[in-house]
TORVODREN-774862 format. One record per residue (C-alpha): y negated, z, x; residue in three letters. Coordinates in Angstrom, 3 decimals. Example, Ala and Ser with C-alpha at 12.3 -4.5 7.8 and 13.67 -1.06 7.14 Angstrom:
<recs>
<rec c2="4.500" c3="7.800" c1="12.300" code="ALA"/>
<rec c2="1.060" c3="7.140" c1="13.670" code="SER"/>
</recs>
This chain:
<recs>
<rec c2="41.722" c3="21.000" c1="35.729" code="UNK"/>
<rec c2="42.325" c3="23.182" c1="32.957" code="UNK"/>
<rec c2="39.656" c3="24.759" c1="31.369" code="UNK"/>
<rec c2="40.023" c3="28.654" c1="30.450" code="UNK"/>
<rec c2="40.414" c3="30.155" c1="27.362" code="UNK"/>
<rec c2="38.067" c3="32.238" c1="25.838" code="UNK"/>
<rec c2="39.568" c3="34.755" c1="23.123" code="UNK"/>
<rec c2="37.790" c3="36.047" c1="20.741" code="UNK"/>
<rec c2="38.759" c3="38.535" c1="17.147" code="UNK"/>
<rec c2="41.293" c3="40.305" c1="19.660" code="UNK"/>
<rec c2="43.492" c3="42.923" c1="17.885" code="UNK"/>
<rec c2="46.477" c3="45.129" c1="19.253" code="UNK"/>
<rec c2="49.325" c3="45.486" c1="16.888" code="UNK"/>
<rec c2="51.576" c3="48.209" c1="18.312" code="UNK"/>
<rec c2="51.636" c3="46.688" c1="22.245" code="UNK"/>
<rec c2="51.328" c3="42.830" c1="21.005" code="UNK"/>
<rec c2="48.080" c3="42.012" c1="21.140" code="UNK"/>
<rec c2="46.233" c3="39.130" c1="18.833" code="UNK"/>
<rec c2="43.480" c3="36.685" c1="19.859" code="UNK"/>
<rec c2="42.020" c3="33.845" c1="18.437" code="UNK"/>
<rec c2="40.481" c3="30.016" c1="20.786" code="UNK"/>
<rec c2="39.722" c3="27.079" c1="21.020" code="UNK"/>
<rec c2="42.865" c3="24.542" c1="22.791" code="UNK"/>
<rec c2="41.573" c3="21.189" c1="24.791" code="UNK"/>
<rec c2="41.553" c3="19.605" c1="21.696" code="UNK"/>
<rec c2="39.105" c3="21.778" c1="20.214" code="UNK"/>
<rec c2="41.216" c3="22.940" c1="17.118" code="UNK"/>
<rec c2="41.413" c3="26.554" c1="16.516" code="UNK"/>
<rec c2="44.649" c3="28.472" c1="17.366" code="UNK"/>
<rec c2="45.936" c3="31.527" c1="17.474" code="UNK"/>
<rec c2="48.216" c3="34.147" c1="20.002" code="UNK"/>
<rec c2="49.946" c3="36.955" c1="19.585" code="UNK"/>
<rec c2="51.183" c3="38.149" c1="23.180" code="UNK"/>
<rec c2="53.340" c3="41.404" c1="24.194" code="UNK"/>
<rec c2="51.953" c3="43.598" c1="26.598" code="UNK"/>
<rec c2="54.641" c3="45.950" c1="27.708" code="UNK"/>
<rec c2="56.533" c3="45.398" c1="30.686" code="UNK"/>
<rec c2="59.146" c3="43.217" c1="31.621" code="UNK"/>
<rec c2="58.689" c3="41.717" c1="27.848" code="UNK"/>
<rec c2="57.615" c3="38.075" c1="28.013" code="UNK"/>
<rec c2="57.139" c3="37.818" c1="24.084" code="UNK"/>
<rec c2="53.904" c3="35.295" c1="23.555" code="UNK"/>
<rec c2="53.663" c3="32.361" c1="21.378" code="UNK"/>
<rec c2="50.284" c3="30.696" c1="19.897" code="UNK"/>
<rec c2="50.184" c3="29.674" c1="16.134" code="UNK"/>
<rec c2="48.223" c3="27.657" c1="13.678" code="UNK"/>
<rec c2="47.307" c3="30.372" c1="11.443" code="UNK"/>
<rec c2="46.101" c3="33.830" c1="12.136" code="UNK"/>
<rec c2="48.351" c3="35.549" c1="9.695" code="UNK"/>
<rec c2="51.534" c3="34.070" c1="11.500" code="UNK"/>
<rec c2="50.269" c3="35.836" c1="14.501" code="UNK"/>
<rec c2="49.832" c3="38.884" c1="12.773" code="UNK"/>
<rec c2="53.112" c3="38.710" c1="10.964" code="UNK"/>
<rec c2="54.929" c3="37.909" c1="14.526" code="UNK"/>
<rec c2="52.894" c3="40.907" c1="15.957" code="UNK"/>
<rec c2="54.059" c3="43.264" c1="13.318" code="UNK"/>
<rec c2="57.359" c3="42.246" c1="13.258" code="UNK"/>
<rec c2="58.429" c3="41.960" c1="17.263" code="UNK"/>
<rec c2="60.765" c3="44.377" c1="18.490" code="UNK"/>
<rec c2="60.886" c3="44.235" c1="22.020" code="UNK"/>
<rec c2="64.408" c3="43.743" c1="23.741" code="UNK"/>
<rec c2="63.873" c3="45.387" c1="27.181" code="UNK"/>
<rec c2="62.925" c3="49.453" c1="26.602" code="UNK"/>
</recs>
């Protein structure tokens, strides 16, 4: 059963949004996840200023 994720340090970027857990494994990771419609952009990362980076730099394709 997978457990669920509790994000903390959330930021929004523009409309990507960027959050900070805990995986199964108990290492910390990072997300940086679009929230407009029809977008689909989220990816997780090791380090919080990837996230950022990918959150300040993503351009979404559907407008």
């Amino acid at each position: 059963m997978p457990s669920r994720r509790r994000f903390r340090h959330v930021v929004r970027i523009g409309p990507v949004q960027v959050a900070t857990y805990h995986d199964g494994r108990g290492r910390e990771k990072h997300t940086a996840a679009c929230t407009a419609p029809r977008c689909g952009f989220s990816t997780d990362y090791d380090s919080r200023a990837a996230a950022e980076l990918a959150a300040r730099t993503h351009r979404c394709p559907v407008r």
